[in-house]
N, C-alpha and C positions, 0 to 999 in steps of 0.2 A: 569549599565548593558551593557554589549558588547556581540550580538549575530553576529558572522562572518554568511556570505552568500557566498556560491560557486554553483551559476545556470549556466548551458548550455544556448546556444541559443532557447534549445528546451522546456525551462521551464520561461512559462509564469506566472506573478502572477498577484493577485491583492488584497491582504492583508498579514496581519502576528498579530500573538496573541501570547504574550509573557507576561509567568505568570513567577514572582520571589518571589523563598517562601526564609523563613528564618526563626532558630529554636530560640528559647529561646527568645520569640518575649514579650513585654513589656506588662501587663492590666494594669489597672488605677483600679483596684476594690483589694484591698489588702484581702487575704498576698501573691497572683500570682504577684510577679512581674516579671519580666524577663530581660536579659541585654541591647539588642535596641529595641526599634520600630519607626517604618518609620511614616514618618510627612511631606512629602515632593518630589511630583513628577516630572520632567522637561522632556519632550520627545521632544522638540522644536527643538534639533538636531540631529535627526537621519537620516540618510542619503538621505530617499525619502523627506523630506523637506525643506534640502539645497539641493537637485537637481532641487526642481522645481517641484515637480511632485503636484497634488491634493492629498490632506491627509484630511480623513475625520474621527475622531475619532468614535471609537464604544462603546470602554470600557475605563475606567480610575476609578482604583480603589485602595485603601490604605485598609486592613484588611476590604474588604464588606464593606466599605462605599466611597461612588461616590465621585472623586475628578474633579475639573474643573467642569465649566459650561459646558462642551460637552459631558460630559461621563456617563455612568451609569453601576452598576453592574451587571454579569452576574449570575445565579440562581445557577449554583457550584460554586461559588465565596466561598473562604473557609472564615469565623469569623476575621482570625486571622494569619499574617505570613504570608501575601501576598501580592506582588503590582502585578498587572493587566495591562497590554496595549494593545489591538487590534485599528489597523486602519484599513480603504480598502484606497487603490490607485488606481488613475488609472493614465494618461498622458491627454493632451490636444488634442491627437486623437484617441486616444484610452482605453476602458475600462479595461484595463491590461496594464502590463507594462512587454517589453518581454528583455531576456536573451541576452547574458551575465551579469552576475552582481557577485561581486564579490568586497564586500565592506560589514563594522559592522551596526546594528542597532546600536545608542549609546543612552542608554539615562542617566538619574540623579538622583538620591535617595538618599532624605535627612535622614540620620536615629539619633535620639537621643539615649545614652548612659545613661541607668537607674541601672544597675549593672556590677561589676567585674564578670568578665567571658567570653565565646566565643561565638559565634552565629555563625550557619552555612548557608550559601548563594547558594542555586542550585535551575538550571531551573525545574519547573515543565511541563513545557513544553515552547517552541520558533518553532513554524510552522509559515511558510510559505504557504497560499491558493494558490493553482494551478489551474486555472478555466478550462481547458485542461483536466484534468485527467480521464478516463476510468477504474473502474465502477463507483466510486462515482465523485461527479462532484457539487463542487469543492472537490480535496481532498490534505490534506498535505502533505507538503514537511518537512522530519523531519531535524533539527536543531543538531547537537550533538555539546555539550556544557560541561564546565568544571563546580564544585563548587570553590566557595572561602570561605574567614573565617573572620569575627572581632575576635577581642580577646585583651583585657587590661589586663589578668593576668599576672603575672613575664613570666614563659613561657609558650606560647600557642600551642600546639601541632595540626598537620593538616596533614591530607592526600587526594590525588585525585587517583584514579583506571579508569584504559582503560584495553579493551580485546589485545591482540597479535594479532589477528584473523578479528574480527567484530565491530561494534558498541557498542553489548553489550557481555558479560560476559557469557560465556561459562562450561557449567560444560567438565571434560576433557581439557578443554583447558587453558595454561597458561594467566594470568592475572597480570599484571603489577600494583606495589601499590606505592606509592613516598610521601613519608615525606618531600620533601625536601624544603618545602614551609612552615616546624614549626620554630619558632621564637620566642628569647625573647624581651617581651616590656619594654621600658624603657621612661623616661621623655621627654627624644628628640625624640624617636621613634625606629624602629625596630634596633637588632641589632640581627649578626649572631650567634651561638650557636656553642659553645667553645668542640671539640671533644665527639658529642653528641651519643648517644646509642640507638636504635628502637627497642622496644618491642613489637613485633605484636602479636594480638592474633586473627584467621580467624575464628570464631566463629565454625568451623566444627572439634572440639580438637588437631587442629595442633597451634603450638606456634614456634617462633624463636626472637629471640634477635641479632642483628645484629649492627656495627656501618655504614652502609652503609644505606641511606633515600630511595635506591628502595629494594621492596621485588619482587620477583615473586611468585607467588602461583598457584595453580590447585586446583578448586573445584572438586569434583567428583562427584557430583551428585548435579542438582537443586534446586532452593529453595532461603531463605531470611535466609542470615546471619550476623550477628551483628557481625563486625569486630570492635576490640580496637587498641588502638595506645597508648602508656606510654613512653616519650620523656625524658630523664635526657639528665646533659650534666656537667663540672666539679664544675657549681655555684649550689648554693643550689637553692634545689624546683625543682620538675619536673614538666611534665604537660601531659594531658590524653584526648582523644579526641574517639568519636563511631561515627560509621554509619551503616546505611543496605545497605550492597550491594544484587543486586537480580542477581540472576543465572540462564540462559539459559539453556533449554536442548540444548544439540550439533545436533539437526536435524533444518532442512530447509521445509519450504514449498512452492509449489506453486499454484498461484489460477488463472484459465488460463478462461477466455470471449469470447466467440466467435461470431462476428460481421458479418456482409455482408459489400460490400464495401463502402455501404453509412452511417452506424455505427449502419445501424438499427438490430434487433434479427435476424438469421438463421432460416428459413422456413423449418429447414430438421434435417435428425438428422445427426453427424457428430462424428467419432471417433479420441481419441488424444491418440497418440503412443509418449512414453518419452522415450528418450536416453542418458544416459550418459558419454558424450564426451570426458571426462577430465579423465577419466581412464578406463582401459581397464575391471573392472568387473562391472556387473550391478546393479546399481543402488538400493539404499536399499527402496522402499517403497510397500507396499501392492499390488496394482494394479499399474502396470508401461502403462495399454493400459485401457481407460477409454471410455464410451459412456453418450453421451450429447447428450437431446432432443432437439429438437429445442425450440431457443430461452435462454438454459438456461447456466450453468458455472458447472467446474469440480475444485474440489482440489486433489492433491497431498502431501501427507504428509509424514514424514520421508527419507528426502532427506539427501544423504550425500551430503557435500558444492562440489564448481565446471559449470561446462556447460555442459548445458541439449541444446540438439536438441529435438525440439517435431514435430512432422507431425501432421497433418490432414487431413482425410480423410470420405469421404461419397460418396452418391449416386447423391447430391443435389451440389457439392463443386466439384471447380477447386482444387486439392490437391496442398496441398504449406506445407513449413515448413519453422520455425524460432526458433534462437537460443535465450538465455538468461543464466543468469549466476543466481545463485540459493545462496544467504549467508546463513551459517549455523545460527539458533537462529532469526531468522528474516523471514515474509513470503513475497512470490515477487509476483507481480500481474503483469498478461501481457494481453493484448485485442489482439487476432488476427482477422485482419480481411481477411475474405476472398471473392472470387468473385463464387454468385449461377449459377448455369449451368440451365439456363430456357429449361424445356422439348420442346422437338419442336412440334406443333401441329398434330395433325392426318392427316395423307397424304389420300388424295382423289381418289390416284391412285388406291389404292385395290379395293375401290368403285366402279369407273368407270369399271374396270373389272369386278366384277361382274355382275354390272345393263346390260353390254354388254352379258355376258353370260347368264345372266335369259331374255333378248330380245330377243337375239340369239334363245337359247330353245324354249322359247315362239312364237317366229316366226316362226320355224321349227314344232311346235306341230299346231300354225294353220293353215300352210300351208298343214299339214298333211291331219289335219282332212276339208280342202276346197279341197282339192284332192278329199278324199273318199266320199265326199258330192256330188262334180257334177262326180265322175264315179258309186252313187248308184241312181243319180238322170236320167241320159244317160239309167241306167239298166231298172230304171225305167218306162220310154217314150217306150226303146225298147217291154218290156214286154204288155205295155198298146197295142203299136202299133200289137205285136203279137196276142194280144185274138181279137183284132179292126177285124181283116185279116181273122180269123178261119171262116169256116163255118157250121152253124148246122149238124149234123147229117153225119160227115166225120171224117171220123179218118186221 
């Protein structure tokens, strides 16, 4: 098994799980036999352990059953068709191990030969843990990887498919298919194939026979198709090989987080406006201006591929905007963070004017009324003093 790595310095890990299936896998309980099955695992050099690093195994496993004293298997662990490797790493100062890197996992699989025939070799998956990652945490780094083939027939026929476009296989979009890797076996070992002929069949009723080993194709519509392969070549016997390719719709999605500066949820609500940078019409999805409550995420779906500018904006939010680039068939997660605009508290001032103006009034009203108090209290003296003064029986 050979899984290449190409990390930036911005991508930290500190694991990787890497399952290898293979078809036509061997039982021991007749009349299932099958052409190999694996007996034998070596992971003792792959590259974080001739670096030096701490390698602490998780999983080690041969058809769901634990190989080595350190491993055991995991609960989707398939019966049958599968060797299993997860480790964590980390460094002697660090619980991660950080980027650049840019070097194969390698490991060793011993497999026995139980029948004539072919067996086919692909990753079911090769992740790399990214303990960095926003929203999940830890989340994969994906691995894109090739199949290969056993094969002891006279001639073994094989093919590998890549998108033109993406990582994966696009309906609309052309797809690249390469035979060029079928072969006849012989006593000594492989040899090349003498003006050979490719008979494709794309399982969607398109057929071509070709003597060149690439085809290009177009699906046109998504789905799981059982593509065939029929190899002749001027020696006698041909040979014939299937697989399921699966098919992408041709849209993009994006699933956009939105953070405060210190990574915690948004206390507010915040609107995200999408643009389509990379060509002048707008953008094919449903809602291109979305609202997010505080605290939560928006997707975008039905993207055509390209760079999207998105804004953010609210009430609660310094507005900012950040670009990203959107693959078709594939969805992109991005966390933006932004910095909250704390309201500023209640100013005192209107107050103090106030409580000055209801003084003020309140001062003037008693002032008023201690005016009219000692000039009805004067009126009063004067009146007492006037009857004091009269005298009986005078007008």
């Amino acid at each position: 098994m050979n899984v290449r790595m190409n990390l930036s310095a911005t991508e930290p890990i500190n694991g990787f799980d890497v399952r290898l299936n293979y078809t036509n896998f061997y039982s021991p309980n007749p009349p299932v036999h099958g052409v190999v099955k694996a007996v034998r695992l070596d992971y003792s050099n792959n590259v974080f352990v001739t670096l030096g690093y701490t390698v602490t195994t998780l999983a080690s496993c041969i058809d769901d059953v634990t190989y080595g004293p350190d491993g055991f298997c995991a609960i989707d662990d398939i019966a049958s068709g599968q060797v299993h490797v997860a480790q964590a790493i980390t460094s002697a100062t660090s619980s991660t191990i950080s980027g650049p890197l840019n070097n194969a996992l390698l490991f060793s699989v011993t497999f026995t030969v139980n029948a004539t025939g072919t067996s086919l070799f692909y990753f079911d998956r090769a992740n790399l843990s990214n303990p960095g990652g926003l929203p999940a945490n830890p989340h994969f780094i994906p691995v894109t990887t090739r199949a290969g083939i056993f094969g002891d027939s006279p001639l073994v026929a094989f093919f590998d498919y890549s998108s033109t476009l993406s990582p994966s296989v696009l309906s609309g979009v052309s797809a690249r298919f390469d035979a060029g890797a079928s072969f006849r076996s012989s006593p000594s070992g492989q040899t090349v194939l003498n003006m050979p002929r490719f008979a494709w069949d794309f399982g969607d009723g398109n057929k071509t026979t070709t003597n060149n080993p690439v085809s290009q194709h177009t699906f046109q519509k998504a789905g799981n198709y059982t593509v065939g392969l029929v190899v002749n070549d001027t020696n006698p016997g041909g040979g014939a090989f299937q697989r399921i390719v699966q098919v992408s719709p041709f849209l993009g999605s994006l699933h956009v987080s939105v953070r405060n500066e210190r990574g915690g949820s948004i206390q507010t609500i915040v609107t995200v406006k999408l643009h389509n940078s990379t060509t002048p019409v707008p953008p094919l999805c449903r809602a291109c201006t979305q609202t997010i409550n505080a605290g939560g995420t928006v997707d975008f779906r039905g993207l055509t591929p390209g760079l999207y500018t998105f804004n953010v904006t609210g009430p609660g939010v310094d507005p900012g905007g950040k670009q990203t680039q959107v693959q078709v068939g594939w969805p992109t997660m991005e966390t933006v963070y932004l910095t909250e605009i704390v309201p500023p508290g209640p100013s005192i001032i209107p107050l103090l004017i106030f409580v000055v103006i209801i003084g003020g009034g309140l001062g003037l009203a008693s002032l008023g009324l201690l005016v009219r108090w000692r000039r009805a209290r004067r009126l009063t003296k004067t009146g007492g003093l006037f009857r004091k003064n009269q005298k009986p029986g005078r007008v």
